[in-house]
C-alpha positions in Angstrom: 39.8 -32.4 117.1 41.1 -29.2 115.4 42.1 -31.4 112.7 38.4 -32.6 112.1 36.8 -29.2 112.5 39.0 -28.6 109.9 38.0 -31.0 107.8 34.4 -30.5 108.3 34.4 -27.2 107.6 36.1 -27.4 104.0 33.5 -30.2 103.3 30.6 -27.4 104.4 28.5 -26.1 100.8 28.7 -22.1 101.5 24.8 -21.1 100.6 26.0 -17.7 100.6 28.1 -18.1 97.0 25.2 -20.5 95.0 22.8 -17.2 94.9 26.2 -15.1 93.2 26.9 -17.3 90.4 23.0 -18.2 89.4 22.6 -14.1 89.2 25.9 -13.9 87.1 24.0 -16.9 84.6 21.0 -14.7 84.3 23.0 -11.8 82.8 24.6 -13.3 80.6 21.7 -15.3 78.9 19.9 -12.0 79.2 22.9 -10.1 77.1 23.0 -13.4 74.6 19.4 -13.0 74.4 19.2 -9.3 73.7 22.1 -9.9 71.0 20.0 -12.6 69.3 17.1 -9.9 69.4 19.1 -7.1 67.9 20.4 -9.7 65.0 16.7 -10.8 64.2 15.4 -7.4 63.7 18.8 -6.4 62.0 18.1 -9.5 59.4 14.3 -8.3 59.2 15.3 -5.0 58.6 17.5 -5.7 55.6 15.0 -7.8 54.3 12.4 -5.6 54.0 14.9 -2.8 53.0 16.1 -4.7 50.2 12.6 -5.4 49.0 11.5 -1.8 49.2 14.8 -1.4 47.0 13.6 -3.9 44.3 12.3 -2.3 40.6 8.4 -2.0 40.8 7.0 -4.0 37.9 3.7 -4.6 36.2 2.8 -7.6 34.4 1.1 -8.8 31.2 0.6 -12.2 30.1 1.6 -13.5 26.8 -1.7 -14.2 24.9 -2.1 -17.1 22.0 -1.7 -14.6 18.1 -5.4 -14.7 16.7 -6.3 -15.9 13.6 -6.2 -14.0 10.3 -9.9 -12.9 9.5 -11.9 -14.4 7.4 -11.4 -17.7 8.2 -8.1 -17.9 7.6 -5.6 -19.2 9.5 -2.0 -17.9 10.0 -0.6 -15.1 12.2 0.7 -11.8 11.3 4.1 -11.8 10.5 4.8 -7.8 9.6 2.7 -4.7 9.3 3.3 -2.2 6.7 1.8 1.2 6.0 0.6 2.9 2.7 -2.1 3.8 0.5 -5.1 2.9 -1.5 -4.4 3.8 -5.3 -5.9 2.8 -8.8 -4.1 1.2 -11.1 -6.3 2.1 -13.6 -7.1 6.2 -13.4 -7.0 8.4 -16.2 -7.4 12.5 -16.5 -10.0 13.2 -19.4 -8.9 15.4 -22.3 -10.1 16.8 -25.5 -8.0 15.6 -28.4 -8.2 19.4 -29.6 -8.0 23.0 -28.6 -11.3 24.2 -28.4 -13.8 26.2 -25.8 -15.7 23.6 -23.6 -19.4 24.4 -24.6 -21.4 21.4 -22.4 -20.1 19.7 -19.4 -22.3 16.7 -18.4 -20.9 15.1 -15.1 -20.0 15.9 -11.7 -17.7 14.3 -8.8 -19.0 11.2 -7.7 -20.9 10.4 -10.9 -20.7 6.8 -12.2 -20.3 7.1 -15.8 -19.5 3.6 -18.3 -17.5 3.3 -21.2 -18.2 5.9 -24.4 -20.6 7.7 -22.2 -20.2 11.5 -23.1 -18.8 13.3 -20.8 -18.1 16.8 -22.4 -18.9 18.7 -25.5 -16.3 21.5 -27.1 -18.1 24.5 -29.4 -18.1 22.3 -32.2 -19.3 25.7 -35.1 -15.3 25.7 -36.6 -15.5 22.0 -37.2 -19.0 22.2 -38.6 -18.1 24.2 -40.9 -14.9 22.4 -42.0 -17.4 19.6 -42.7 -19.4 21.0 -44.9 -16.9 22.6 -46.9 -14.8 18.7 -47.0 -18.3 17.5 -48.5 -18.6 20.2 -51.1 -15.0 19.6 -52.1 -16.0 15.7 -51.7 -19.0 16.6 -54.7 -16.7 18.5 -56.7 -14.0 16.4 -56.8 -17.1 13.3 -57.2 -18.4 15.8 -60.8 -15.0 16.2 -62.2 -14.4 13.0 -62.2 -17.6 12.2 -64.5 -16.8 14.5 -66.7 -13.0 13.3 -67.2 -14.4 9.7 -67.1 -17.0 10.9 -69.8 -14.4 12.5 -72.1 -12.6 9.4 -71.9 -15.2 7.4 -72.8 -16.0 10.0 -76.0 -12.5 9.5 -77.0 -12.1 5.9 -76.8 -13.9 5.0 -80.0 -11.9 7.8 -81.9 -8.6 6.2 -81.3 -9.7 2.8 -81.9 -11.1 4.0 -85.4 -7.8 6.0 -86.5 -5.3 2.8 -85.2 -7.7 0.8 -87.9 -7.4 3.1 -90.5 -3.5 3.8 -90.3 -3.2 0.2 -90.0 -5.3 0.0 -93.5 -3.0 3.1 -94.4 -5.9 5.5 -94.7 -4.7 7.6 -92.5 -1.1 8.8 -91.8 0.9 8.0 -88.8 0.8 11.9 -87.7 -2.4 11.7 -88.1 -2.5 8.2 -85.5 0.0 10.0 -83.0 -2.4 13.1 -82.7 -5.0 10.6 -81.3 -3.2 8.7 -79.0 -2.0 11.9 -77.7 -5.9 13.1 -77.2 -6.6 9.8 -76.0 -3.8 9.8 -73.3 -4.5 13.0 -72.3 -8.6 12.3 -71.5 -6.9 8.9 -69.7 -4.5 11.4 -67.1 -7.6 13.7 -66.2 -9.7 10.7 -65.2 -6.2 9.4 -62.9 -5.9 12.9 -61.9 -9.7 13.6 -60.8 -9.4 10.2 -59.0 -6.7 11.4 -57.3 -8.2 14.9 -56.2 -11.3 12.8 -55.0 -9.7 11.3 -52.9 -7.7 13.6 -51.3 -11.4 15.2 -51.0 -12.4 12.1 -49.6 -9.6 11.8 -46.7 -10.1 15.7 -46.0 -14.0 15.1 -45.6 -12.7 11.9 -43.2 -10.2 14.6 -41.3 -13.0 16.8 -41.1 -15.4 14.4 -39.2 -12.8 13.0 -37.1 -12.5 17.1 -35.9 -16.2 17.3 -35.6 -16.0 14.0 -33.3 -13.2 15.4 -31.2 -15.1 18.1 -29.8 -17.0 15.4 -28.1 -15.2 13.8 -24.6 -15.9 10.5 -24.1 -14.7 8.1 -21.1 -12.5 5.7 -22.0 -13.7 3.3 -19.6 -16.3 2.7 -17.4 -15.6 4.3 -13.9 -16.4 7.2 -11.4 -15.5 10.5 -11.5 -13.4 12.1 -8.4 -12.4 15.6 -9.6 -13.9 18.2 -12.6 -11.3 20.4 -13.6 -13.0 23.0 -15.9 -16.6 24.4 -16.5 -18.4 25.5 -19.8 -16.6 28.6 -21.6 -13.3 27.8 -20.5 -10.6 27.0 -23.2 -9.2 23.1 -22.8 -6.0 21.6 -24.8 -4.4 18.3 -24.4 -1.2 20.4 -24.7 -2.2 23.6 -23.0 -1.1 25.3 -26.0 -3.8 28.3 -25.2 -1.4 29.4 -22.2 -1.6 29.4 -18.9 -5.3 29.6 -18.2 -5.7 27.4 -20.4 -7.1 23.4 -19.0 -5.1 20.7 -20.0 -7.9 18.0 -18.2 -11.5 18.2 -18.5 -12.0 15.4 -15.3 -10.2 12.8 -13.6 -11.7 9.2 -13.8 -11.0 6.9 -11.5 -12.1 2.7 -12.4 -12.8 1.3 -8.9 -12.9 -2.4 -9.8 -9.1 -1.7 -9.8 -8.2 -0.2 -6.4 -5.4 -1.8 -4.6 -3.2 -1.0 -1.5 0.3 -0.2 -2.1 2.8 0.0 0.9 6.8 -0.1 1.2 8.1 -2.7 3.1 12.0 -1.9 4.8 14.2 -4.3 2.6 15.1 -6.1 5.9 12.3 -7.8 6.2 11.4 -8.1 2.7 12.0 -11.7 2.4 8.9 -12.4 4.7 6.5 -11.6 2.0 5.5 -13.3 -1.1 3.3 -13.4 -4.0 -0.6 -14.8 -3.4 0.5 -15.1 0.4 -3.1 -14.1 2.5 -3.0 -10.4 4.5 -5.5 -8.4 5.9 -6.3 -4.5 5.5 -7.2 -2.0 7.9 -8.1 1.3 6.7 -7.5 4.2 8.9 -11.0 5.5 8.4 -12.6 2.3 9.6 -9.9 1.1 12.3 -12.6 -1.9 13.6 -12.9 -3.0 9.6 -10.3 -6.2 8.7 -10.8 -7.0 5.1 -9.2 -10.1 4.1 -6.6 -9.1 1.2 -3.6 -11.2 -1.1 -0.4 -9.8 -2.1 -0.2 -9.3 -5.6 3.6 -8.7 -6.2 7.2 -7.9 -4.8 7.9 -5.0 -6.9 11.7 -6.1 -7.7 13.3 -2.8 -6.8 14.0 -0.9 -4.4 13.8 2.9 -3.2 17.9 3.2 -1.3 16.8 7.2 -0.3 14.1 5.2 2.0 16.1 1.3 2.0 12.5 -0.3 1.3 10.5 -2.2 -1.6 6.8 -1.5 -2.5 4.4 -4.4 -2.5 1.2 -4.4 -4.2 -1.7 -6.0 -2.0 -5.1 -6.8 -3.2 -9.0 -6.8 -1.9 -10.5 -10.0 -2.1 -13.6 -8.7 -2.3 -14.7 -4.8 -3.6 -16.8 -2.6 -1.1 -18.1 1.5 -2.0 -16.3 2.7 1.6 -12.5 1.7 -0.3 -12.0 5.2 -2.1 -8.5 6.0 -3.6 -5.8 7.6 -1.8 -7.1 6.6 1.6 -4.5 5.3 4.4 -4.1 1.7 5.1 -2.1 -0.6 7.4 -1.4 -3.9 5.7 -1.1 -7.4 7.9 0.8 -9.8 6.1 0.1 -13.6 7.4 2.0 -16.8 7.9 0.7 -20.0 9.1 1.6 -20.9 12.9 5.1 -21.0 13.9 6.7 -23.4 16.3 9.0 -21.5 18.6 12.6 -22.5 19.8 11.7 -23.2 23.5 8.6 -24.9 23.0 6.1 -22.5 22.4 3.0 -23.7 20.4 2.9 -21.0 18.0 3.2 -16.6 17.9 1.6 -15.0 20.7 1.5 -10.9 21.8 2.1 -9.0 24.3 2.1 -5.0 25.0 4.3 -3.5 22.9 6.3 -1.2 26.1 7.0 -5.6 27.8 9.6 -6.2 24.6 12.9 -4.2 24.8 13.6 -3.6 21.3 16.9 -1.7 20.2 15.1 0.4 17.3 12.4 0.2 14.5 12.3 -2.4 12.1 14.5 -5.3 14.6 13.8 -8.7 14.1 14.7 -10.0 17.7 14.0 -8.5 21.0 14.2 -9.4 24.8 11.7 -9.9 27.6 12.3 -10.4 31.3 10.1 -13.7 32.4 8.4 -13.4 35.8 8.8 -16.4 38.1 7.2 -15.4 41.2 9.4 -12.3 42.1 12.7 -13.2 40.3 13.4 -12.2 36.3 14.5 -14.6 33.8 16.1 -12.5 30.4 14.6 -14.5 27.6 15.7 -13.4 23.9 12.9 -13.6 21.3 11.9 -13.6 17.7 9.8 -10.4 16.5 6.9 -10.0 14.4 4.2 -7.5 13.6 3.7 -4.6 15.7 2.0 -1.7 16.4 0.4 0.6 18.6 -2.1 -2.0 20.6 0.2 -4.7 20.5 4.0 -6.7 19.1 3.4 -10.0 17.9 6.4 -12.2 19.2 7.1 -15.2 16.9 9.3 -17.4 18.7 11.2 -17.5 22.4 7.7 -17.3 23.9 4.7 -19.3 25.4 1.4 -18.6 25.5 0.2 -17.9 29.6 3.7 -17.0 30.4 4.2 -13.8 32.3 6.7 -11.0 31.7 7.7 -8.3 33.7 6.9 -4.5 32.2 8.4 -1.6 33.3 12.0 0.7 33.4 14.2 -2.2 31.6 17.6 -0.1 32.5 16.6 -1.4 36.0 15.6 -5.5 34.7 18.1 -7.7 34.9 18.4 -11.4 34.6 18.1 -13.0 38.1 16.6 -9.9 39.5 14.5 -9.6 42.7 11.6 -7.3 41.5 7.9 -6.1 43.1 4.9 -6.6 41.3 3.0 -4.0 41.6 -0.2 -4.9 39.6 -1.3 -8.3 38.4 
């Protein structure tokens, strides 16, 4: 009986412990729980802490190069700098030293080809005239009169070579004549002579008259006057130093070009009769379509660059001479090495360059929020925008902002679409 009791009471479930061991379970899913809580927001919180971390960026969008104005079609391939100039401009002189008596033009006056343009006091040279003319008439009577003695004596000496051939007459008497004769013969060579040095002083004369009135040399405009009446002007200044070497400066418009110097790096991107367009710097919104003209083949090594002479296609009165251009020289569309359909720009602080004048550059991609470094091919650039040639697409978006912070691979935040 003690046995079974026994027995039965091993067998009994104790109620009692059941309660015990479900509130131990509890805990410890609560403490698992709690540890999977504090992971989560751990994980969250690094999250969000590296993305505050990650470089703010801005974006701009690579945009398709436009077309070279005027119809023509090519991108630009390099921008250059320089100046409008003539290549035909000439300071106006007087031949001679004289005092300017009559001035007859002012800046900005159109004036053509032998117009006058100044007169000198022209009294001295008048009166050098006259006196070559009477010298001319002088010279013109003396020889008459040696021609006329000539003519008296001609007969004389014909008659005595008859008679001393007939032996009338001895041949004293026949040297005597010829001696006579050849005399009246060397004042007529001699009065020739003095007429026409008369004759080439009269011509000297004139010429000296003419002098003392400028004319322009070609046709043109006038930019600067450099003296006024009474004041003494020489080719040579030979009066001293108050004394005007240049009467005006004339300027022919019909040959205004741009010339610009061009870093001998990049030199071998521009050619002769290759298209370009002009911007002057006082009309910035102006393109005027424009040709190269010629490679000068030199170069300046203080300054390592070559000048190039560029052209207007077509003339306009607002081109004046020494005003500041920016030259665009233009290529047809290149194809770029990762499949780009031709140059497009960008802003010229989204390409990391490493210093003026570099052909190739770098660019940091966006895809969504992670950088791709792309290398890229350079062209024009300036202050609006940098024309990138090749490594590019047009639509593709790149990253713009501290690039000692980009790298390729990098988480950024884009801060402004």
């Amino acid at each position: 009986m003690t046995d079974k009791s026994e027995l039965l009471r091993q067998l009994r479930i104790e109620r009692d412990a059941r309660p015990a061991e479900s509130a131990s379970s509890r805990r410890l899913w609560w403490w698992l729980a709690g540890v999977l809580v504090l992971l989560i927001a751990l994980g969250a919180a690094a999250f969000f802490g590296l993305r505050s971390s990650a470089p703010a960026v801005k974006v701009a969008v690579a945009r398709a190069a436009v077309s070279g104005a005027g119809g023509q079609a090519g991108t630009s391939i390099l921008d250059a700098s320089g100046y409008v100039v003539a290549r035909r401009q000439a300071t106006v002189s007087a031949k001679i030293t004289g005092k300017l008596s009559q001035l007859f033009i002012e800046e900005g006056v159109h004036v053509k080809e032998g117009d006058v343009v100044a007169k000198l006091d022209d009294r001295n040279a008048t009166a050098a005239l006259l006196q070559a003319k009477a010298g001319v008439t002088q010279a013109e009577s003396t020889l008459l009169q040696a021609k006329a003695a000539a003519a008296d004596i001609a007969p004389i000496y014909a008659r005595d070579r008859k008679l001393a051939a007939a032996g009338v007459i001895s041949s004293t008497a026949l040297d005597q004549s010829k001696a006579n004769f050849d005399a009246k013969q060397t004042d007529v060579a001699v009065a020739q002579g003095n007429l026409a040095v008369r004759r080439a002083a009269l011509e000297i004369a004139q010429r000296d008259l003419d002098d003392t009135t400028v004319r322009a040399p070609f046709t043109g405009v006038v930019t600067t006057k450099n003296a006024q009446p009474g004041e003494i002007v020489s080719p040579l200044s030979a009066g001293g130093g108050f004394t005007r070497s240049g009467i005006c400066t004339l300027v022919d418009m019909d040959s205004l070009e741009v010339e610009v110097d061009v870093s001998e790096n990049f030199i071998s991107r521009v050619h002769a009769d290759e298209p370009a367009t002009l911007k002057l710097n006082a009309y910035p919104d102006w393109s005027i379509p424009a040709y190269v003209i010629a490679v000068v083949p030199t170069a300046d090594r203080s300054k390592a660059t070559v000048k190039v002479r560029v052209g207007f296609k077509s003339r306009d009165p607002r081109i004046l001479p020494e005003m500041g251009a920016r030259v665009s020289f233009l290529s047809g569309a290149q194809n770029a090495g990762n499949g780009s359909t031709g140059a497009v720009t960008l802003p010229p602080d989204a390409v990391q360059t490493s210093g003026a004048g570099t052909a190739t550059g770098v660019v940091y991609v966006l895809h969504e929020d992670t950088l791709e470094r792309r290398e890229v091919k350079l062209g024009a650039r300036n202050s609006d925008a940098q024309t990138v040639l090749a490594g590019l697409s047009a639509g593709e978006r790149v990253a713009v902002g501290d690039f000692t912070k980009l790298s390729d691979g990098a988480h950024v935040k884009v801060v402004d679409r």
